[in-house]
N, C-alpha and C positions, 0 to 999 in steps of 0.2 A: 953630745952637746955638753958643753962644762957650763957654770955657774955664772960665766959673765955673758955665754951667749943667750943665757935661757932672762936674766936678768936686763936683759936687751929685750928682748922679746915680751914682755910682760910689760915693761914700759913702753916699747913702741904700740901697745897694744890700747892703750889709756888707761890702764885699770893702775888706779892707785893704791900700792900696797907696801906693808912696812918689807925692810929686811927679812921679819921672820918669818912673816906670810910666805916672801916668794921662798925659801929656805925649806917651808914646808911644802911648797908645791913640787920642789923641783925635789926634793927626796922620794914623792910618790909618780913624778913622771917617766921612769924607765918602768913601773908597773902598769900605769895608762895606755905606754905604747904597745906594751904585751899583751893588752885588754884587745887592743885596736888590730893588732896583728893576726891575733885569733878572733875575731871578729869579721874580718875582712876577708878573707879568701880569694884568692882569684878563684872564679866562678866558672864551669865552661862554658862552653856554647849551648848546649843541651840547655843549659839553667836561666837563659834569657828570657825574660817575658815573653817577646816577640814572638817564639819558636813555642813556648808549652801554650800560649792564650789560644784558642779555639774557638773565634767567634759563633755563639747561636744565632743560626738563619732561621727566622720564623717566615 
C-alpha cells in the first residue's frame, strides 16, 4: 500500500488527522501488519471450539 492509498483510507474512515499524523501511522503500519500476521494464524481443525468443548452432562 503506498501513501496516497493508506491516506484514502484514513480519510474515508472519518478520522480527522493532520498530514503528519497519517505520516506517522503509515510508517508504523507494515509493523502492525506483522503484529497481525503473527497473531493470526490459520488455526486447524483440531483448534476449533466446537471440536475441543466437551459438554458437562449432569
Amino acid at each position: 500500500m503506498d501513501k496516497q492509498e493508506f491516506s484514502f483510507l484514513v480519510d474515508r474512515s472519518g478520522l480527522r488527522l493532520s498530514q503528519a499524523q497519517k505520516s506517522a501511522l503509515f510508517a508504523a503500519y507494515p509493523m502492525f501488519q506483522a503484529m497481525v500476521e503473527r497473531a493470526t494464524p490459520p488455526m486447524p481443525r483440531e483448534a476449533e471450539p466446537s471440536v475441543v468443548f466437551t459438554p458437562e452432562v449432569k
